[in-house]
C-alpha positions in Angstrom: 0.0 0.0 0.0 1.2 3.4 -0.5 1.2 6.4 2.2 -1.2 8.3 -0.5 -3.4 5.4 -0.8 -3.2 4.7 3.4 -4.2 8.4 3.8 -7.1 8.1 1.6 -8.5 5.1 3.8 -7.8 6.5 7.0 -9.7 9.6 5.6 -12.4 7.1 4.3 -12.3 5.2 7.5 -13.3 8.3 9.7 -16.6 9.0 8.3 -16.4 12.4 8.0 -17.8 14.2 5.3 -15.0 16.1 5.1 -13.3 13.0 3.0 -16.1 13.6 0.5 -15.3 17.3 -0.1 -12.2 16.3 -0.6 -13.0 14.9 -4.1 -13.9 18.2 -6.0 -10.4 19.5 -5.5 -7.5 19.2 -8.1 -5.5 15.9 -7.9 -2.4 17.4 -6.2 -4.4 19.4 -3.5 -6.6 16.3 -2.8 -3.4 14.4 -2.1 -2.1 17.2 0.0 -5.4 17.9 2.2 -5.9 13.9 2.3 -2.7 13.8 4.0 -3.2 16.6 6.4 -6.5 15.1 7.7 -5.0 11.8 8.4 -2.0 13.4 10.5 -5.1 14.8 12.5 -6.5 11.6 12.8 -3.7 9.5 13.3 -2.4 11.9 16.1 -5.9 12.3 17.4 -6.7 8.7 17.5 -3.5 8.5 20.1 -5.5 10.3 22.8 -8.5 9.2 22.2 -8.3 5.6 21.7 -5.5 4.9 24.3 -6.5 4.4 27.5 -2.9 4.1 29.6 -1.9 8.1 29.7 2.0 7.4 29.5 1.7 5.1 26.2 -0.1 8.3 24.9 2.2 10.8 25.3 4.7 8.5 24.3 3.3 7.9 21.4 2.7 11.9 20.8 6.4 12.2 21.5 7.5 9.5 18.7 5.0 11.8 16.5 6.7 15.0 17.0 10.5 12.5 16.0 8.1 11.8 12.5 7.2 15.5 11.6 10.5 16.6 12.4 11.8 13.6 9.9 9.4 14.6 7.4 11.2 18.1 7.1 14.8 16.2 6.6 12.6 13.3 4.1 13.6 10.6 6.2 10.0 9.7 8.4 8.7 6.2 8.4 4.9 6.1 8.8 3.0 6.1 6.1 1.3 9.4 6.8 4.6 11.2 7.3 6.0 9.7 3.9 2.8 11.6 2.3 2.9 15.0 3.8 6.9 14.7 2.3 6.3 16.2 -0.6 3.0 18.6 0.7 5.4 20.2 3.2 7.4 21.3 0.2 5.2 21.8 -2.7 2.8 24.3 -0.2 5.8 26.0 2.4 4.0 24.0 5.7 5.3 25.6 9.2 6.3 22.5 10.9 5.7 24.8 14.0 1.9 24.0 13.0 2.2 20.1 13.4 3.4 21.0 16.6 1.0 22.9 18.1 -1.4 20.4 16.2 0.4 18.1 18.7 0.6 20.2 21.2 -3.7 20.6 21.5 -3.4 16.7 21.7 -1.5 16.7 24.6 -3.9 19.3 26.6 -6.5 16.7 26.5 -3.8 14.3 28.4 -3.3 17.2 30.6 -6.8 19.2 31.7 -10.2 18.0 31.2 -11.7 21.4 32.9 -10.7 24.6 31.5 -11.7 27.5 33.2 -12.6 30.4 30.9 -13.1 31.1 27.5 -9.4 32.3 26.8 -7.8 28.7 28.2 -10.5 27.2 25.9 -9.5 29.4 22.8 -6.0 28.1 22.7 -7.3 25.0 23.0 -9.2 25.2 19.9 -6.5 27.3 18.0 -4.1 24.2 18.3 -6.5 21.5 17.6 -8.8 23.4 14.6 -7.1 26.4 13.9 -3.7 25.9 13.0 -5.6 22.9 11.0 -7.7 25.4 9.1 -3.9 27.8 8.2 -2.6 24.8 7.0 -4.9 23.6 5.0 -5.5 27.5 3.5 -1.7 27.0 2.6 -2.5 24.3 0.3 -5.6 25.5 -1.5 -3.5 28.8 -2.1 -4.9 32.6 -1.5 -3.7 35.8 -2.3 -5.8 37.9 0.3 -3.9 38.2 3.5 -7.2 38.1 5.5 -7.7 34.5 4.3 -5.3 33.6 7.1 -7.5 35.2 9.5 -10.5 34.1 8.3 -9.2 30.1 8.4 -8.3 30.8 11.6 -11.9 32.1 12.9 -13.8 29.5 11.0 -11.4 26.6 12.8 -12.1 28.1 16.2 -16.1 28.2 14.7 -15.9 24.2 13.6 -14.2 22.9 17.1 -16.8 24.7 19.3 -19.2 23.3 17.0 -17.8 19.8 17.5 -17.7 20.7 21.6 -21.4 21.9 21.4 -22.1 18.9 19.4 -20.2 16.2 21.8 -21.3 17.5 25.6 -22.5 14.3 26.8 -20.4 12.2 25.0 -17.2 14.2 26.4 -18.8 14.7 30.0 -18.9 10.4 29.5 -15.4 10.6 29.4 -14.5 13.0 32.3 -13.8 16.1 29.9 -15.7 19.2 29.9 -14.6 22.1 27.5 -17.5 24.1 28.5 -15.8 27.2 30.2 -16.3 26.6 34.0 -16.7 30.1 34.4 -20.1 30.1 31.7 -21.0 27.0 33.8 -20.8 29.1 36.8 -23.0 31.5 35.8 -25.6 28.8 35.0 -25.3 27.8 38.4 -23.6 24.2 37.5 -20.6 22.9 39.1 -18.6 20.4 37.0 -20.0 17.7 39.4 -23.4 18.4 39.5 -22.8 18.8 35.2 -20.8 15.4 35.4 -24.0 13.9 37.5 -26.7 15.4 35.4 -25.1 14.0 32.0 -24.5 11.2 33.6 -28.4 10.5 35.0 -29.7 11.6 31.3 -27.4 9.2 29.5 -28.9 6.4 31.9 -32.4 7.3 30.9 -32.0 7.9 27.0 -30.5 3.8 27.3 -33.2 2.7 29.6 -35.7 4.5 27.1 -34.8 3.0 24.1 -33.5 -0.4 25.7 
């Protein structure tokens, strides 16, 4: 199998229709964005799908050894061989698989954050920096596009935490500002206990 061609599954393979979008764009910027997205889900995955904490941020740690190896051509997963030749053909930062990285490891490192500032870097590393990128390979020539990738990556991840309460709550992570919270009159326990108490009844419901 070839890194282009494991990309394009692991893109498949997540569901989103993001993949599908994917298809109306040339053959070389479909290749590139292809390969962007599975970095996000390959690093993603590491967090989310690992349930021993020091095994995840090792595994982080071996990622940050494969982007750095991508910028001397000498990586050896299959998603790093791809990005190769996108880092060069479209000027990448490799600052910005960093931070990408970097948001990862938040979620190994907080589950609370307390206002909307804390939350906002949060959602620059993991969305933002995503959206600069990927407005690097589809090319601009207004400055402001920059700006406006960032704002609409910031948009999408709130969206996604809006979207995922309960299903984040489940797993002991709230990225609802406490301090909104607060002003609701919910505590992150009594939030914890009410999603909890709701997800009972939705199963006993439709068991």
């Amino acid at each position: 199998m070839t890194p282009d061609q494991y990309c394009k599954d692991k893109a498949a393979q997540s569901g989103s229709s993001f993949y599908y979008s994917f298809m109306f764009l040339p053959s070389d910027k479909r290749r590139a964005i292809t390969a962007l997205y599975a970095f996000c889900r390959e690093v993603d995955d590491v967090v989310d799908e690992n349930s021993d904490e020091n095994v995840a941020r090792a595994t982080l740690a071996w990622w940050r050894t494969e982007v750095a190896a991508i910028y001397t051509g000498t990586p050896q997963h299959p998603v790093a061989r791809a990005l190769v030749p996108v880092v060069k053909q479209y000027s990448l930062p490799q600052e910005h698989f960093h931070e990408i990285i970097d948001g990862m490891e938040m979620d190994l490192q907080q589950h609370q954050y307390a206002d909307f500032k804390a939350l906002q870097q949060y959602c620059y590393r993991v969305a933002s920096v995503v959206g600069l990128l990927a407005a690097e390979i589809f090319g601009y020539t207004d400055p402001n596009t920059l700006k406006y990738a960032h704002d609409l990556g910031l948009a999408f991840q709130l969206t996604n935490i809006i979207r995922d309460v309960g299903e984040d709550a489940r797993r002991g992570r709230i990225y609802l500002p406490l301090g909104e919270l607060a002003l609701l009159a919910y505590t992150s326990t009594i939030f914890l206990i009410t999603r909890k108490r709701r997800f009972s009844k939705t199963n006993a419901v439709s068991g």
